[in-house]
C-alpha positions in Angstrom: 108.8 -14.5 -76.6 105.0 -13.7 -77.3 105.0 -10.4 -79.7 102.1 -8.4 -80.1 99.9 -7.5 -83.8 99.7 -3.5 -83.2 99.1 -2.5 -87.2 97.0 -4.0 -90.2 98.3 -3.0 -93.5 96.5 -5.6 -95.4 99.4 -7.5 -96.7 102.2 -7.5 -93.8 101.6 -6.5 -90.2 103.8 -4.2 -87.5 104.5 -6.4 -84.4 105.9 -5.3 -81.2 108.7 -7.7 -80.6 110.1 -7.6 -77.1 109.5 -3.3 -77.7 110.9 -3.6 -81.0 108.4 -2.7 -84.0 108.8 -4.7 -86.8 106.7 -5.3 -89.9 106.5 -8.6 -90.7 104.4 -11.2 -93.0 102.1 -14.0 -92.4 102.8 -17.6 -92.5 100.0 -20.1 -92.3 97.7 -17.9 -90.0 95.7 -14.7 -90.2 96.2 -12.6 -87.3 94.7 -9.3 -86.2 95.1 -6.3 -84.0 95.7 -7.0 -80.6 96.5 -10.9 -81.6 99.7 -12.1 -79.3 101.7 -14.3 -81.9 104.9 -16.2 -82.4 107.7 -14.6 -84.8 110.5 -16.3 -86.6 112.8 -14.6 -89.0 109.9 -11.8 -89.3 107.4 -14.2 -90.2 104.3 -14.5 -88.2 104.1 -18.3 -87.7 101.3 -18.5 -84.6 98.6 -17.1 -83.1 98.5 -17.3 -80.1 94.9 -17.9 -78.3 93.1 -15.1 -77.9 91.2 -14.0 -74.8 88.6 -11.9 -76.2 87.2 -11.7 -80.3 85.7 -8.6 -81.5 83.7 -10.3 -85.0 81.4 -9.6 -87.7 80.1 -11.7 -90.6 82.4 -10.8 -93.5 80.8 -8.6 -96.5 79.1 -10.0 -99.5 77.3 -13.7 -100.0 79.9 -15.9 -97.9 79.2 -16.9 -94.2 82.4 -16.0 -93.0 84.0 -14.8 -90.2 86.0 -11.2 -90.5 87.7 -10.9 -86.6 88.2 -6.7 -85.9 90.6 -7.2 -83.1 91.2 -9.3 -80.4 92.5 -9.3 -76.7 90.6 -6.1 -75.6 89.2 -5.6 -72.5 86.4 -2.9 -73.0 84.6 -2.0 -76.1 83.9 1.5 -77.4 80.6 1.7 -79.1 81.0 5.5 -80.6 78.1 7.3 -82.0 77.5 10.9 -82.5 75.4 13.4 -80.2 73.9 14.5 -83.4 72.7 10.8 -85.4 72.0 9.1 -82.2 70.5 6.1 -84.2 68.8 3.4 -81.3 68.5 0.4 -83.8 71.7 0.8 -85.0 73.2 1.2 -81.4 71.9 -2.1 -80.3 73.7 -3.6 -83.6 76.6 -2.6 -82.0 76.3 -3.8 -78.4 75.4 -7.0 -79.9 79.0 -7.2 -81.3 80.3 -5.7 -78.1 78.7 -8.6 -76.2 79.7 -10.8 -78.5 83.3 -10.3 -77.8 83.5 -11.4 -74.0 85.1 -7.9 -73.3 82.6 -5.5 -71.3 81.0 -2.7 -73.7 80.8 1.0 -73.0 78.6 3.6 -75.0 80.8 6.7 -76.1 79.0 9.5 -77.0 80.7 12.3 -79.5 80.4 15.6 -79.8 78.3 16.9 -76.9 79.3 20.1 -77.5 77.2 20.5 -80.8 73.8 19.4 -78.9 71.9 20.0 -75.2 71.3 16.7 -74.4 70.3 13.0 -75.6 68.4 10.2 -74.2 70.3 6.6 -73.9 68.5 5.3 -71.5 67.9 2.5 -74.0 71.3 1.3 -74.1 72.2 -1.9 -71.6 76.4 -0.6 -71.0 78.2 2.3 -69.3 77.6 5.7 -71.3 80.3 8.3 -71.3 79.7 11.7 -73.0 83.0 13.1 -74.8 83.7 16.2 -76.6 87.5 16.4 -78.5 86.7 20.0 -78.6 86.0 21.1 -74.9 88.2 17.3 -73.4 84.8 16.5 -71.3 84.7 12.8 -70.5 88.7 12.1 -71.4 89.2 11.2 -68.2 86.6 8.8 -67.9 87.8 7.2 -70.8 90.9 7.1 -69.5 89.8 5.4 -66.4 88.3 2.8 -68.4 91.9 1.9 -69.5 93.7 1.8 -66.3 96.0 0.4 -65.5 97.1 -1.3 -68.4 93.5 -2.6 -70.2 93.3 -2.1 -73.8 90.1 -0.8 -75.4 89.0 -0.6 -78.8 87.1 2.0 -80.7 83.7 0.2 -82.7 81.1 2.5 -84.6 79.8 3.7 -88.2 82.7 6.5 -90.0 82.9 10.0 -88.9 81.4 9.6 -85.5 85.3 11.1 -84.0 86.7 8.0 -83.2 90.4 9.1 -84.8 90.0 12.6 -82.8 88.9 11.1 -79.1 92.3 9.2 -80.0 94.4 12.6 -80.8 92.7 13.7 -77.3 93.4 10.6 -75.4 97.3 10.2 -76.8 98.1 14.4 -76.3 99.1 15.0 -79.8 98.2 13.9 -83.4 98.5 10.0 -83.7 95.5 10.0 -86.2 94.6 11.7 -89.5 91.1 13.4 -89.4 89.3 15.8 -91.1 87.2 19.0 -89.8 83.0 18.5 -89.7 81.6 19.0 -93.2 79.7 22.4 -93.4 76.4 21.1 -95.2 76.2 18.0 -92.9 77.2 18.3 -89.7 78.3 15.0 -90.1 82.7 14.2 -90.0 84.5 12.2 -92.6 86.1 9.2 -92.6 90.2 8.8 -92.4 91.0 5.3 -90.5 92.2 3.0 -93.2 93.8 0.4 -91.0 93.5 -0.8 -87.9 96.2 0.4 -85.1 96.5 -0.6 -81.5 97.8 3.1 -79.2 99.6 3.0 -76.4 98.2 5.7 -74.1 100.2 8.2 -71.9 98.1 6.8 -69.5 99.4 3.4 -69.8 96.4 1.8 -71.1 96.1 1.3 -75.2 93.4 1.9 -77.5 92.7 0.0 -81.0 91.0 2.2 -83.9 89.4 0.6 -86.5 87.8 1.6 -89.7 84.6 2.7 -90.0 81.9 0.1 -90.5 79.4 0.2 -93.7 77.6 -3.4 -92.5 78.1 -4.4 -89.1 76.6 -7.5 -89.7 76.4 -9.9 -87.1 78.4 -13.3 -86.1 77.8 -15.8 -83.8 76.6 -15.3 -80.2 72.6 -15.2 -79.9 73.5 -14.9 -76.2 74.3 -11.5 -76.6 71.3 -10.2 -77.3 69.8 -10.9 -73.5 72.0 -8.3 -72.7 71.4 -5.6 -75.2 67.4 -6.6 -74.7 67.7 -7.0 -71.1 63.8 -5.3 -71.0 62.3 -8.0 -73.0 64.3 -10.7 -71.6 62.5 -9.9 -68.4 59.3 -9.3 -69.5 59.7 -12.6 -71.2 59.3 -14.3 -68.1 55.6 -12.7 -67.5 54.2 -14.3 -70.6 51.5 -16.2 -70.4 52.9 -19.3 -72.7 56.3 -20.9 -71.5 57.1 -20.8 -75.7 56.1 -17.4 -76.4 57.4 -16.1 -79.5 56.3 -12.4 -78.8 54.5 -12.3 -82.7 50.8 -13.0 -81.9 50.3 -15.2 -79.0 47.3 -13.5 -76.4 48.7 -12.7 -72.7 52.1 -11.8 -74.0 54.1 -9.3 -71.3 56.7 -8.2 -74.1 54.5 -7.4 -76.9 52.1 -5.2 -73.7 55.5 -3.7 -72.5 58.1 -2.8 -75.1 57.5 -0.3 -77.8 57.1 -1.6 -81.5 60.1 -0.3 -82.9 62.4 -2.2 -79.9 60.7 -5.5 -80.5 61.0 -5.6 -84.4 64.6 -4.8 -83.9 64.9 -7.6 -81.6 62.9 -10.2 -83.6 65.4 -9.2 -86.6 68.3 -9.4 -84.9 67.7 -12.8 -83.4 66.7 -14.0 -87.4 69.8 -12.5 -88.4 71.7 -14.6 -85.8 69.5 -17.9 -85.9 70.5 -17.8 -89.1 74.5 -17.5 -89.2 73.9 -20.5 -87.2 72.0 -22.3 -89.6 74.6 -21.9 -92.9 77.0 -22.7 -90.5 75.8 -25.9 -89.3 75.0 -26.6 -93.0 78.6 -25.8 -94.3 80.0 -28.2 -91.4 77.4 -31.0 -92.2 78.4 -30.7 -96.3 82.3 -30.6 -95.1 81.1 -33.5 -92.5 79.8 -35.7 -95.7 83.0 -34.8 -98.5 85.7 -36.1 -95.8 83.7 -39.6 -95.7 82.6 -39.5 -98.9 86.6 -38.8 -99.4 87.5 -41.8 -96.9 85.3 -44.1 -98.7 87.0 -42.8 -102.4 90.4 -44.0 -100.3 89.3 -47.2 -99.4 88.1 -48.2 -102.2 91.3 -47.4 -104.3 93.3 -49.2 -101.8 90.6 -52.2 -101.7 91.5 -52.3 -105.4 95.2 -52.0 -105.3 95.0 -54.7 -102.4 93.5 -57.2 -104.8 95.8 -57.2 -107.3 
């Protein structure tokens, strides 16, 4: 029967087998969070295939894939009322749209602030407060019936404490808004799927230092639907938006908005391109590996 990953501890895993919670070990795969997977004597043997990936390109030099959680149905970008940061944001709903799931801006802590503009932002917004419960339910209703959701954003935006509100009691360890800063800590130190009251389930994840992109350049027509369209206006087919005369994006989006899309797109464009690179060098050492083969048995042929 198909069990589900609902904790990351790093070296073993706790799987709901069947409504049984077990913690169990890998073997020959690397699941995550929300992951349905096969279990045999409390070893997990199979992942199963996954409907949705939430992915970011793996800290340091490496181009590798680091997957967040999988199988979710709506993603929670979460930012604060009080370090609304737009270029950051439209990071984030790069990865959201990246996923396949449908994103949803959250914002925190409405009740420290009079208002904020997010017109900006191509998904859903809902404004929450933990403290005065506004927009639980609307969170809520983004889980119903039985959809599972999953909590994306930088630390201390009050991801952990929307989940405390969400679940009715204390499912997550958080800590009160520092006094100098305004700003919350962070406590998530694993990643752990909820299952709501409600019905529907919630994954939080730790907060994110780099949320550096993976694959998908896709996406970013939908976080930059603006310039997308404007695109169309431009004067040359092949418009690059940098320099070229009669172009509609560079006359109709602000500076800020189009830098950020020019570097996200490099960013992207070039995941691609040490990609394709690593599968063209792994391409060349299996033949050169096939030819090493035939030769030695060539030889041993001969003798």
């Amino acid at each position: 029967m198909p069990s589900r990953v609902i904790a990351d501890f790093g070296a073993e895993y706790l799987v709901d087998v069947d409504g049984d919670m077990r913690r169990a070990m890998t073997r020959g795969c690397d699941p995550t969070v929300g992951d349905w997977v096969v279990i045999e004597d409390d070893r997990i043997v199979e992942v199963l295939p996954r409907r949705t990936v939430i992915s970011r390109r793996a800290a340091g030099d490496a181009n590798r894939e680091q997957v967040l959680a999988a199988n979710v149905d709506v993603v929670f970008v979460v930012a604060a009322a009080t370090d609304v940061n737009q270029r950051r944001l439209e990071r984030y709903l790069t990865l959201a749209w990246q996923s396949g799931a449908a994103p949803v801006v959250v914002l925190t802590k409405a009740d420290l602030v009079d208002s904020v503009d997010l017109s900006f932002a191509a998904a859903p917004v809902i404004v929450t407060s933990s403290v005065t419960a506004q927009g639980i339910d609307a969170l809520e209703q983004e889980l119903l019936p039985s959809r599972t959701g999953v909590f994306i954003g930088p630390s201390g935006v009050g991801k952990s404490s929307l989940i405390n509100r969400l679940s009715g009691q204390e499912v997550m360890r958080t800590r009160l808004v520092h006094e100098a800063s305004g700003e919350g800590r962070h406590m998530t130190s694993h990643r752990q799927l909820i299952t709501l009251p409600s019905g529907g389930m919630i994954i939080d994840t730790p907060g994110l230092r780099e949320a550096q992109l993976w694959f998908g350049e896709d996406a970013l027509g939908n976080v930059f639907e603006d310039i997308e369209a404007l695109a169309l206006r431009c004067k040359f087919s092949d418009c690059a938006h940098s320099s070229e005369p009669g172009c509609a994006v560079r006359a109709g989006v602000e500076p800020d908005r189009l830098r950020s899309y020019h570097k996200l797109r490099r960013e992207l464009r070039a995941i691609a391109a040490k990609s394709d690179a690593r599968l063209r060098q792994d391409e060349r050492r299996k033949w050169k590996n096939i030819a090493v083969a035939n030769r030695v048995r060539e030889r041993y042929l001969r003798r």
